[in-house]
C-alpha positions in Angstrom: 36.7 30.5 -10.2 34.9 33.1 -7.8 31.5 32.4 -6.5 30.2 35.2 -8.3 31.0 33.1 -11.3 28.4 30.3 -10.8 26.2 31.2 -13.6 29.5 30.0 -16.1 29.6 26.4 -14.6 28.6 23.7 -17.5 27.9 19.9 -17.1 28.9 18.1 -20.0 26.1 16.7 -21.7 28.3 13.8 -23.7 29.8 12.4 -21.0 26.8 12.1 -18.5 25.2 10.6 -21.4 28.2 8.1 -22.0 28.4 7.2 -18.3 24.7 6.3 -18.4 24.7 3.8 -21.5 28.1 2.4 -20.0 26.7 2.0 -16.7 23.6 0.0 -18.8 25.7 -2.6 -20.3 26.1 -4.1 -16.8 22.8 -6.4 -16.8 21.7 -5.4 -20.1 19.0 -7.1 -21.6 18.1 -7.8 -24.9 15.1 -5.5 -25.2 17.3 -2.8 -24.5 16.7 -2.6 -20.7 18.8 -3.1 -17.7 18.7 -6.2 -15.1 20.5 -5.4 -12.2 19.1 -6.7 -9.0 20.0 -5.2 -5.6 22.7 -7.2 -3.9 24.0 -9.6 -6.8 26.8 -9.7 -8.6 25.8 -7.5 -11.5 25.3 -4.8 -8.6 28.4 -5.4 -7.2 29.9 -4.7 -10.9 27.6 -1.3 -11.0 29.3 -0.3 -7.4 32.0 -0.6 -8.5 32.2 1.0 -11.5 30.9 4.4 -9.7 33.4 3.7 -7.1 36.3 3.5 -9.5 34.8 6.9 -11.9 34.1 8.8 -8.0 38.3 8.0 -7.1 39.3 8.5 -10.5 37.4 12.5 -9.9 39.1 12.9 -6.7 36.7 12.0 -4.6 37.0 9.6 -1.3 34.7 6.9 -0.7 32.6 5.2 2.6 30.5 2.7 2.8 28.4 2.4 5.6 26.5 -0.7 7.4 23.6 -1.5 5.0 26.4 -1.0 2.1 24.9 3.0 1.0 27.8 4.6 -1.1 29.1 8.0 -0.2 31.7 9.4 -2.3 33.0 13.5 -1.2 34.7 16.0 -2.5 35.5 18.5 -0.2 34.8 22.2 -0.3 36.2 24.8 1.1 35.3 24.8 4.9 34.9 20.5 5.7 33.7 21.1 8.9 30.5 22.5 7.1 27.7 19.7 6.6 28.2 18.1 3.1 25.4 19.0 0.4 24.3 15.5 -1.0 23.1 14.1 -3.8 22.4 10.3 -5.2 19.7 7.9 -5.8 20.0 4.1 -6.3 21.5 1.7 -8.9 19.6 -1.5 -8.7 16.9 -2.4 -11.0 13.9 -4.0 -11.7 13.7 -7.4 -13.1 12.4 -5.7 -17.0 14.2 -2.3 -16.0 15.8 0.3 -17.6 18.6 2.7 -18.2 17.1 6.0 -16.4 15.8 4.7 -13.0 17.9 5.4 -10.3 21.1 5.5 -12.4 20.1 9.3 -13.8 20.5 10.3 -10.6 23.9 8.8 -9.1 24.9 9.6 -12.6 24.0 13.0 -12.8 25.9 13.6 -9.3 29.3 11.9 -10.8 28.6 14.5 -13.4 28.4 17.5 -11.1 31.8 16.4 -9.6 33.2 16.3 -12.6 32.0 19.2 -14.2 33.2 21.7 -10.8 37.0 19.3 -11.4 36.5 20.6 -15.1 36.0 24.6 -13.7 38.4 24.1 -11.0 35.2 25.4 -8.6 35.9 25.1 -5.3 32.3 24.9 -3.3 32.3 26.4 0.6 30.4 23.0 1.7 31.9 19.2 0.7 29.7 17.9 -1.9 28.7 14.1 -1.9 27.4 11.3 -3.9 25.1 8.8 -2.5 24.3 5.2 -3.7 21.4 3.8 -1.6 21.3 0.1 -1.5 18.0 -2.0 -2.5 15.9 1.0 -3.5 13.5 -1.1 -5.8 13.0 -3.4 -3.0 12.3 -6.3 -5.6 14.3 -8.8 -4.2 14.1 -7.4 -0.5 11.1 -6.1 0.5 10.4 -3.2 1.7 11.6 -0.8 -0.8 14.1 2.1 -0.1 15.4 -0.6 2.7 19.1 1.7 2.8 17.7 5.4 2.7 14.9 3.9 5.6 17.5 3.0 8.0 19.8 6.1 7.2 16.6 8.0 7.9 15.7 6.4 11.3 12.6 4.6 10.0 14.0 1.3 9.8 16.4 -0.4 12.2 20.0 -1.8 11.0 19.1 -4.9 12.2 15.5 -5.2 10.7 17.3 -4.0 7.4 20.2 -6.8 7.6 17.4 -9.3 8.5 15.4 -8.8 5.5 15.0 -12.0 3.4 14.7 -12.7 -0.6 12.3 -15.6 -2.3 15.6 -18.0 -1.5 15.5 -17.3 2.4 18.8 -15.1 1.8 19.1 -12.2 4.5 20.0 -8.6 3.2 23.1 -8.7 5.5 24.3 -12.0 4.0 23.8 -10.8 0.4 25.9 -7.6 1.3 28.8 -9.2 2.9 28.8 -11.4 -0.5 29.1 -8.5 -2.6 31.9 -6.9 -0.6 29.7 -4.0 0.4 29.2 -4.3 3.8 30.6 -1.3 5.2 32.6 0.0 8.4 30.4 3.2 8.8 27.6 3.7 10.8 24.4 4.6 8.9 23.0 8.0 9.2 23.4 9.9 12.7 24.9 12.8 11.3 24.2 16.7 9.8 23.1 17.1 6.0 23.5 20.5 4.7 21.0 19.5 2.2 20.0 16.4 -0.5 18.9 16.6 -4.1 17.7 13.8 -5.9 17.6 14.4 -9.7 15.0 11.6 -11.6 12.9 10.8 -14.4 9.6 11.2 -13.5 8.5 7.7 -14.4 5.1 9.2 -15.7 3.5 11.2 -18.4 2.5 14.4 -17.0 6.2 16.6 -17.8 5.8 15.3 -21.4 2.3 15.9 -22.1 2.6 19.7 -20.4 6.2 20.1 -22.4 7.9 21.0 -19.5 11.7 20.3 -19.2 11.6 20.3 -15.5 9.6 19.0 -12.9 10.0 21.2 -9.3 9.2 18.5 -7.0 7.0 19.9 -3.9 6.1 16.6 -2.1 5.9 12.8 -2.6 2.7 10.7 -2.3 2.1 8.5 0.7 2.1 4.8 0.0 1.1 1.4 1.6 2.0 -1.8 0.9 -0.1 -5.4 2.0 0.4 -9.0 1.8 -3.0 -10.7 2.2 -3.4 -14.6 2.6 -6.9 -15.8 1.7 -7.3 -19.4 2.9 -11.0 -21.4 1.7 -10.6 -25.4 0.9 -8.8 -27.5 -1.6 -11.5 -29.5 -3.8 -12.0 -31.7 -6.6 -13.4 -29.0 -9.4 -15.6 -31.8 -11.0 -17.3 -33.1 -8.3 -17.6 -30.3 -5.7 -21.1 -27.6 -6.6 -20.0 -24.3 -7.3 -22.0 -23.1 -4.3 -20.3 -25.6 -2.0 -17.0 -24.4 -3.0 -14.5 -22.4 -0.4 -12.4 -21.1 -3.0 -9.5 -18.8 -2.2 -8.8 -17.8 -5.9 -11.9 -16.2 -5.7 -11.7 -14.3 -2.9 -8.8 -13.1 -4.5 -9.9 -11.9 -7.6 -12.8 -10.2 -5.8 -10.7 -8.3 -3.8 -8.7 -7.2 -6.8 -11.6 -5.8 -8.4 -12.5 -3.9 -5.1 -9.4 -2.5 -4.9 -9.3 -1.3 -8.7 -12.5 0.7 -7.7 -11.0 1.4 -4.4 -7.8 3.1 -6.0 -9.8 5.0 -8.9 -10.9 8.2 -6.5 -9.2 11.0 -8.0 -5.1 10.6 -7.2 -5.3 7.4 -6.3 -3.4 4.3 -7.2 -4.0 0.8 -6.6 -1.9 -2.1 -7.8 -2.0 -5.5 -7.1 1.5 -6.8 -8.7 1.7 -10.4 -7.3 -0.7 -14.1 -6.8 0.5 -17.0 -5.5 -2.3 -19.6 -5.4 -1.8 -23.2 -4.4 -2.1 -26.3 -4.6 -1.1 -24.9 -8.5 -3.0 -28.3 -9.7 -6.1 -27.1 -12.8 -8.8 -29.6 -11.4 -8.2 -28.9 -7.5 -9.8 -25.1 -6.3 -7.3 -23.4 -5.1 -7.0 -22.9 -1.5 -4.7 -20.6 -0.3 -3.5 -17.6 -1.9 -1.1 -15.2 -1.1 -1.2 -11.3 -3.0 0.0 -8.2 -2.8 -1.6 -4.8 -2.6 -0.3 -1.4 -3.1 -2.2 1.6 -2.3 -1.0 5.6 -3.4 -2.3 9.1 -2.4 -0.9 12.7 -1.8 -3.3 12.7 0.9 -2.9 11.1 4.2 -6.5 11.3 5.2 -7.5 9.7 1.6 -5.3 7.1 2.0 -6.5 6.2 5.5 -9.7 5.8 4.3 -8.3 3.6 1.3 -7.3 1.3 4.0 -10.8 1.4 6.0 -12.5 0.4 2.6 -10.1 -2.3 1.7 -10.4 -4.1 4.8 -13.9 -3.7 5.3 -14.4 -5.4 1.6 -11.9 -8.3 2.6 -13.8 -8.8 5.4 -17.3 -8.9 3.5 -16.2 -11.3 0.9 -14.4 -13.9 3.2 -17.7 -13.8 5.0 -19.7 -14.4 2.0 -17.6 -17.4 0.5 -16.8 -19.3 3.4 -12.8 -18.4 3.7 -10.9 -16.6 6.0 -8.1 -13.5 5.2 -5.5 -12.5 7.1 -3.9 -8.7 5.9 -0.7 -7.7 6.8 0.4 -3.8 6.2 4.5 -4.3 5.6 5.0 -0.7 4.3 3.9 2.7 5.3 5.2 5.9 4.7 2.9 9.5 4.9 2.5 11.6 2.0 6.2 13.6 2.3 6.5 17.4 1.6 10.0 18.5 0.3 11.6 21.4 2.0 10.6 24.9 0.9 14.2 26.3 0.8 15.3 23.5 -1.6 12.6 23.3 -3.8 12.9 27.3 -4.3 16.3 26.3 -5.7 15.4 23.9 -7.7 12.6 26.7 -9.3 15.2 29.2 -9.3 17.5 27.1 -11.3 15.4 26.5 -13.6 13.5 30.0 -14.1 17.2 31.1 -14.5 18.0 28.8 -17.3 15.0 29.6 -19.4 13.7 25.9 -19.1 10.0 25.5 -19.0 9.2 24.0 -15.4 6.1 23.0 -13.5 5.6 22.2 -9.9 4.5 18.4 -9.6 4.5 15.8 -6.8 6.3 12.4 -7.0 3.9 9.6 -7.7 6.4 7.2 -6.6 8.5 6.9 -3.4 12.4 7.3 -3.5 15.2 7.1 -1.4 14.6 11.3 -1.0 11.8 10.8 1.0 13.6 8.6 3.7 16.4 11.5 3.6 13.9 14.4 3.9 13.4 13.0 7.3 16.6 14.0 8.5 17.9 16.7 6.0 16.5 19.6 3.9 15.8 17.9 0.9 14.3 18.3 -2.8 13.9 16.7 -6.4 14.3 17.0 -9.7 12.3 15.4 -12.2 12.7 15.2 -15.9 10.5 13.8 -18.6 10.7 10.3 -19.7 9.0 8.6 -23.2 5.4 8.3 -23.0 6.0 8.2 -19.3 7.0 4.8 -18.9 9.3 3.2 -16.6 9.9 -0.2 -14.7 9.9 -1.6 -18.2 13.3 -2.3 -20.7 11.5 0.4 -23.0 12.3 3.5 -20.5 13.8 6.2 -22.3 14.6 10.2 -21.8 15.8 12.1 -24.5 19.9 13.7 -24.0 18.9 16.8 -23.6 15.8 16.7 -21.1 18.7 14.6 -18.8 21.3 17.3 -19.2 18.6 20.1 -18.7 18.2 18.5 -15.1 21.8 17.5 -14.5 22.6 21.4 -14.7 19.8 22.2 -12.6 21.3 19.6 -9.8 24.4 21.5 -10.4 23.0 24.6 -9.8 21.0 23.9 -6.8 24.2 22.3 -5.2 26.3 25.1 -5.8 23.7 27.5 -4.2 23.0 25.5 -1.5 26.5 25.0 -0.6 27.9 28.7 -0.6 24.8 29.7 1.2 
């Protein structure tokens, strides 16, 4: 098939959907959701899976240090810079089916599809699996993509920890994915990522597609409060040093904090000890995670948080201690890619908006070193994170053949 016949390339809509639902029986849960932690067992079983559908399409594989997947098929010229695509295919504890999986599925798909055509592109096209993208287990999130995209080191990333005291390098090596390649350090024509948006607005606006113009900049805290363990019958309230308290305060701050317009505040863990229910607790440990599309907004997120920290330990006699373990700035997508990802879509006669990504993804780590762009498509009631994510069949092959076209383009440009 000729360039000029581009427009004639089809996914197939049955068997992305198959792969995905496959894919989902490895940690599936009860409620219907998926529970595939990064760097178990169950992930090795997902891995492997893609790696054995990627050879069976003709595709050769490479894992590199921090165990990202990258499966090619070559194009016409090799020596041209591969156009990517990929996303992740570890979970949340209570995930689901779409998150991260749509994407490394939807690339499988284009591969296919092109093998279907017999389409040879100019560029190699690849298909990336980024490792620990949820960052649930090992914190902080996107861990893989980070390193790939000079953020993190390789050794900060293989020295991460879990809950257990387990390093990110150890858990790789057991799964068999700790690879030969060197991570990152080399050209990228360019790098979709096609996902569910993971929130209502595409659904509620009945668009099909979501054109993807920038990401939101995030940071993420741990905060230890420490007052004074005390017997709760005998100790006066206004005696008490009581780090649960100072806790809780500070959550409500930050619920205020987070409620400007495009903000987001979330505090998603509390760890308060000595865990007895007639001793005041005192030490806690929480987490804090602060969103906005604007830098400068969420600088001054930050300014307020602390200096309401600050005021509350003063006023109840305990001391706090915040710690910043995350930042990445609000990230812009590049022009060129997210034109071809409008294109696509103005060309299929899908209705399409321009929206930015309230969460962070591996993309944004990659748009540090490549030209890079996303695809978003509607999910149920615009929830995700949770075992009842769902997207309807047709929403997730509207966006596969978008991918497909955008690749294509951006590849025999």
């Amino acid at each position: 098939m000729s360039k000029q016949d581009v427009s004639n390339l089809r996914i197939n809509a049955d068997r992305l959907w198959d792969s995905l639902m496959e894919l989902a029986t490895i940690g599936g849960t009860e409620k219907g959701g998926v529970c595939r932690i990064a760097l178990t067992d169950l992930d090795r079983q997902g891995r492997d899976l893609f790696v054995r559908w990627c050879k069976e399409a003709g595709c050769e594989i490479r894992v590199d240090q921090v165990g990202n997947i990258f499966a090619r098929r070559p194009g016409r010229d090799n020596s041209k810079p591969p156009i990517m695509t990929g996303s992740h295919l570890d979970t949340q504890p209570t995930g689901g089916k779409f998150d991260g999986c749509y994407g490394v599925m939807a690339g499988l798909e284009v591969i296919r599809a092109l093998n279907d055509h017999g389409y040879e592109t100019e560029a190699p096209l690849e298909v990336s699996v980024w490792t620990n993208e949820e960052g649930c287990r090992f914190a902080p999130a996107m861990t893989a993509s980070g390193v790939f995209g000079g953020v993190f080191t390789l050794d900060y990333a293989l020295s991460r920890t879990d809950p257990d005291g387990v390093t990110f390098g150890e858990a790789l090596k057991q799964i068999g994915y700790d690879g030969p390649e060197a991570v990152g350090g080399r050209p990228v024509g360019a790098f979709f990522e096609a996902h569910i948006e993971q929130g209502p607005i595409l659904e509620r606006e009945d668009r099909t597609i979501g054109v993807v113009t920038a990401a939101q900049g995030q940071r993420w805290y741990e905060i230890q409060w420490t007052g004074m363990e005390s017997h709760a019958g005998t100790t006066p309230m206004e005696g008490r040093r009581d780090a649960l308290l100072g806790a809780a305060l500070l959550i409500a701050e930050a619920r205020r904090i987070g409620a400007r317009p495009n903000g987001r505040s979330t505090v998603g863990v509390i760890e308060s000890k000595p865990q007895s229910r007639n001793t005041i607790p005192g030490r806690v440990f929480m987490t804090l995670d602060f969103r906005h599309p604007d830098d400068a907004e969420l600088a001054r997120m930050d300014g307020e948080m602390r200096a309401a920290a600050a005021r509350i330990a003063s006023e109840h006699g305990l001391e706090v201690k915040i710690e910043q373990i995350w930042y990445f700035p609000p990230t812009p997508f590049d022009a060129k890619c997210v034109a071809a990802v409008r294109a696509a879509a103005e060309k299929a006669g899908l209705p399409h908006m321009d929206i930015v990504s309230g969460a962070g993804h591996d993309a944004c780590y990659v748009a540090k070193v490549a030209p890079t762009g996303m695809i978003f498509v509607p999910c149920k009631d615009g929830i995700s994170h949770n075992e009842v994510e769902d997207a309807r069949k047709d929403d997730v092959a509207a966006g596969c053949q978008i991918l497909l076209q955008a690749m294509v383009e951006r590849a025999n440009a």
